[in-house]
C-alpha positions as CSV (number, residue, x, y, z in Angstrom):
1,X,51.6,69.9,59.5
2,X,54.1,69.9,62.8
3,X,56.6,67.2,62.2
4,X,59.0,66.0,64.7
5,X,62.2,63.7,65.3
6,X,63.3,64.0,69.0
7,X,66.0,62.0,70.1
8,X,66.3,61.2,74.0
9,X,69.4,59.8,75.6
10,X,68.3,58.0,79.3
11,X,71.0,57.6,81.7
12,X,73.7,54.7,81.6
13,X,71.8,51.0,82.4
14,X,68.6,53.0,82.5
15,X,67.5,52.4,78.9
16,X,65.0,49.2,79.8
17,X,63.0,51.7,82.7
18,X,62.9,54.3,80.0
19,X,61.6,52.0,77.1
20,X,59.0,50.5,79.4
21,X,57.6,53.8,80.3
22,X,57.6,55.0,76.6
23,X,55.6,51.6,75.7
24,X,52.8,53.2,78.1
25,X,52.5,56.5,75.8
26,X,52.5,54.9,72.7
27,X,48.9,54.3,72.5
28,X,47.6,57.1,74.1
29,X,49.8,59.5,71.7
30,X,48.6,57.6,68.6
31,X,44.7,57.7,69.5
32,X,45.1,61.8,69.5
33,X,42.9,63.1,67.3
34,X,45.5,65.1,65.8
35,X,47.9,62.5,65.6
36,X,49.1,61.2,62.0
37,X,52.2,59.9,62.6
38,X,54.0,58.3,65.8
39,X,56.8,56.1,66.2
40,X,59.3,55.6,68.4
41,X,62.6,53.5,68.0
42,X,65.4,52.3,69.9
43,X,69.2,52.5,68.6
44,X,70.8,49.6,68.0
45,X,74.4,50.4,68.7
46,X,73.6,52.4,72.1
47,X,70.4,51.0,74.1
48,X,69.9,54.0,75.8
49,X,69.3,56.2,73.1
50,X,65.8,56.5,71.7
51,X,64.3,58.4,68.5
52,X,60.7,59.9,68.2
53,X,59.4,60.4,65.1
54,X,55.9,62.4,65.0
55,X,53.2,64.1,62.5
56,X,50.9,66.0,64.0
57,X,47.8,67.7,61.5
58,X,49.0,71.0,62.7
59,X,50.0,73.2,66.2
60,X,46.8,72.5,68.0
61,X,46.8,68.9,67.8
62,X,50.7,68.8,68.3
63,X,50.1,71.3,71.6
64,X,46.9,68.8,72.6
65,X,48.8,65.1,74.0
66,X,50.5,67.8,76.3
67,X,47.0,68.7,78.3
68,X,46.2,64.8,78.2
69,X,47.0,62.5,81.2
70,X,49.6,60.5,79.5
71,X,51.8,63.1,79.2
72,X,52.7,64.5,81.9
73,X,52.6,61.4,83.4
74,X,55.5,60.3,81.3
75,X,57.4,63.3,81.6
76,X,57.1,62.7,85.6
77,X,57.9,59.1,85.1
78,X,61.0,59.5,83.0
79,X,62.3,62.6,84.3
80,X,65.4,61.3,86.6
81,X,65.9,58.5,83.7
82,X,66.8,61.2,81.3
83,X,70.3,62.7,80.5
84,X,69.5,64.6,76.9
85,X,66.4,65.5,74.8
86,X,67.2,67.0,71.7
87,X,64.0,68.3,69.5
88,X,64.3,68.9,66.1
89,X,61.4,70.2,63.8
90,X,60.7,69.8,60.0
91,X,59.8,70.9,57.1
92,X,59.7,69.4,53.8
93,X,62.2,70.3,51.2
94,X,59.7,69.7,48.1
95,X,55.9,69.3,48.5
């Protein structure tokens, strides 16, 4: 399993252009066949900041949403919105 917390920072006063575009991904990521796990959240204390949290069943699937429409669609759309995208990868400590 490929499990995933990104956190993206959008520029200053750009955080409502980046969430709308993000709402428009949602769906699309979640109806991956691959796709166990997808949620994205908003910080409270800094509305610019956004957290990813994703379970893919394993590399395939997690490489797949990257050959479908809505992604590189999204990474077009968001591209000047974003400051920082920081990807971290996990693994469980106990299974």
């Amino acid at each position: 399993m490929i499990q995933l917390i990104a956190r993206i920072e959008a520029h200053p006063n750009q955080g409502e252009q980046f969430a709308s575009i993000i709402e428009g991904v949602i769906a699309p990521s979640r109806a991956e066949a691959g796709c166990l796990t997808y949620q994205t959240h908003r910080a409270i204390d800094d509305p610019n900041v956004f957290y990813f949290y994703e379970q893919w069943r394993d590399q395939d699937a997690f490489d797949q949403p990257v050959a479908s429409p809505h992604y590189p669609a999204y990474r077009a759309d968001s591209a000047n919105l974003v400051v920082d995208r920081y990807l971290t990868f996990l693994d469980y400590v106990s299974k």
